[in-house]
N, C-alpha and C positions, 0 to 999 in steps of 0.2 A: 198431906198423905202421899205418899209415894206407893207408886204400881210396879211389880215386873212383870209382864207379859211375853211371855213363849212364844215364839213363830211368828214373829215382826221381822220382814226381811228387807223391806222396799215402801216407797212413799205410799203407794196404793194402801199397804200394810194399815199407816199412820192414820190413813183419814178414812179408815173403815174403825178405828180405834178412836177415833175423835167422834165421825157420827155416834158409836153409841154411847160416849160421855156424853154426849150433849142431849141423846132422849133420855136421859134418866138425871141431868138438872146437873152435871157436875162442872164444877168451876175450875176449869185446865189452867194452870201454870205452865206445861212445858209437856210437849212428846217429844220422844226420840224412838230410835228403835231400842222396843226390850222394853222401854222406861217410862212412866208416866206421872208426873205430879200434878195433885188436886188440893185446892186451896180445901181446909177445911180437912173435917172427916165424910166417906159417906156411911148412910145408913144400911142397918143390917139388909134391909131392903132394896136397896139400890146397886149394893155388892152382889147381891143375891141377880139382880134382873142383867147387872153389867156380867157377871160369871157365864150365866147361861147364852146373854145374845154373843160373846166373845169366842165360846165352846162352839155354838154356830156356826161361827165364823171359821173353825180351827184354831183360833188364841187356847189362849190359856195362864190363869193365873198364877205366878208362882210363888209359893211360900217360903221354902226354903230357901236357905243361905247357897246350897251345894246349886241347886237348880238355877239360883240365879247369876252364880257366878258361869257356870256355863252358859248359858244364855250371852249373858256379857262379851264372854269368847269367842263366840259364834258371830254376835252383832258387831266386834270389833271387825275381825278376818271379812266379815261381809259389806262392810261398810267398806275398808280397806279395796278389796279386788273387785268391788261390783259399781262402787258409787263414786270413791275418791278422785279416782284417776291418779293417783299418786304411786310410784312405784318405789318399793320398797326398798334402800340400800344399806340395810342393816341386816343380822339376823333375825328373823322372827322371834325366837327367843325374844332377843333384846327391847324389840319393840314393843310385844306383848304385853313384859314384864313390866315394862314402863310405862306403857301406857294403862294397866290395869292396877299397878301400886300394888304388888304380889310376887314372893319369886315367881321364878317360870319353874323349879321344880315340881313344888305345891300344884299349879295350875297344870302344869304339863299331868303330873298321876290323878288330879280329880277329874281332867276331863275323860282321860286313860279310862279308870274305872266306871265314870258314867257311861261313855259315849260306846266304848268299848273299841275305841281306835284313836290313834294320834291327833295331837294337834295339828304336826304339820302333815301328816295325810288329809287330813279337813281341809287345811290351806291348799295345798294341792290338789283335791276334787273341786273346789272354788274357783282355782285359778282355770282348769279345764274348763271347768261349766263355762265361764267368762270368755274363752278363748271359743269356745264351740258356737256362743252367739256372733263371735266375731268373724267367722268361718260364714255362718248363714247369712247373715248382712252383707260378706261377698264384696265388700268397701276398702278392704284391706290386701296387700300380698302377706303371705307367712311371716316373711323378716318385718315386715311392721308392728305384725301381733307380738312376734318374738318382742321386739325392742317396746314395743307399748307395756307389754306383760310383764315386763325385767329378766324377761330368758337372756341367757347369753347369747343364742344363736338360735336361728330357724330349726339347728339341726337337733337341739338340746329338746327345746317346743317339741317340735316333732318325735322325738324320741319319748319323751315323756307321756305326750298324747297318745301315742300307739301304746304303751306301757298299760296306762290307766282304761282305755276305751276301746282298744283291738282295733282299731283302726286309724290308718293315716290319716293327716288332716285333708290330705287329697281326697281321699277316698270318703272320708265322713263327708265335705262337702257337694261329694257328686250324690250322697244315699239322699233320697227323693224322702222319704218316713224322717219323722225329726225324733232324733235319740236323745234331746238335752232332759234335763231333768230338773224339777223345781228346787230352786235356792232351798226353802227349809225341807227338804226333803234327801241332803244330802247327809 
């Protein structure tokens, strides 16, 4: 039996989705984020006890086709700027579309119409989010985040950053109040 699960963003994610397989007896084959396979079916009852501690939690089960492919697109872009460390030298397009076995126009108008904003503006509130922790951790100069992130230049970073967040990244990193904001929440 395969799972999709809504608002899986990070390992923490995974293994608050593993504990509650495991109080209600279910025999995991595989997490990932977004995705879950269980040997077996479970029962109507087990569905029923996994929906509500999951809801608890903020998860959520998803049924649909449309639901889970966005989900997928979100777990991709978030996996991609938050986990990988891999920087991206293609278009987004291209990669998405291939890495998801979909055009990218298809996916580009259902996330459109779900989300009710772009793909690549999601990509790019990610990449900020990413770069804001990179700013607080205070381990970096700018041209590193730039070249860790796949900016062209510090100057592109910074442009964009002020763009998105109304503030320099100078200036974000001296505001004392933390402004980041939680991965699925963007």
């Amino acid at each position: 039996m395969q799972l999709y699960i809504k608002n899986m963003v990070c390992n923490r994610c995974i293994m608050a989705v593993r504990t509650e397989l495991e109080a209600i007896k279910a025999s995991i084959k595989s997490i990932e984020l977004g995705e879950v396979n269980i040997e077996g079916d479970l029962s109507a009852l087990q569905l029923q006890q996994l929906e509500e501690s999951l809801t608890r939690l903020g998860f959520e089960i998803i049924n649909d086709k449309r639901s889970r492919l966005i989900e997928q697109i979100k777990n991709e872009i978030i996996a991609l700027v938050h986990h990988s460390g891999e920087v991206l030298n293609q278009n987004l397009s291209f990669w998405l579309a291939e890495k998801m076995h979909y055009d990218y126009t298809y996916l580009s108008n259902l996330f459109s119409d779900v989300e009710g904003t772009t793909i690549e503006k999601y990509y790019i509130a990610q990449r900020i989010e990413k770069v804001k922790e990179l700013l607080v951790y205070d381990e970096m100069s700018l041209s590193e985040i730039a070249d860790k992130m796949g900016y062209s230049s510090a100057a592109y970073l910074s442009s964009q950053f002020k763009k998105i967040t109304g503030f320099t990244p100078t200036h974000y990193k001296s505001i004392k109040e933390t402004k980041r904001k939680k991965i699925d929440e963007l």
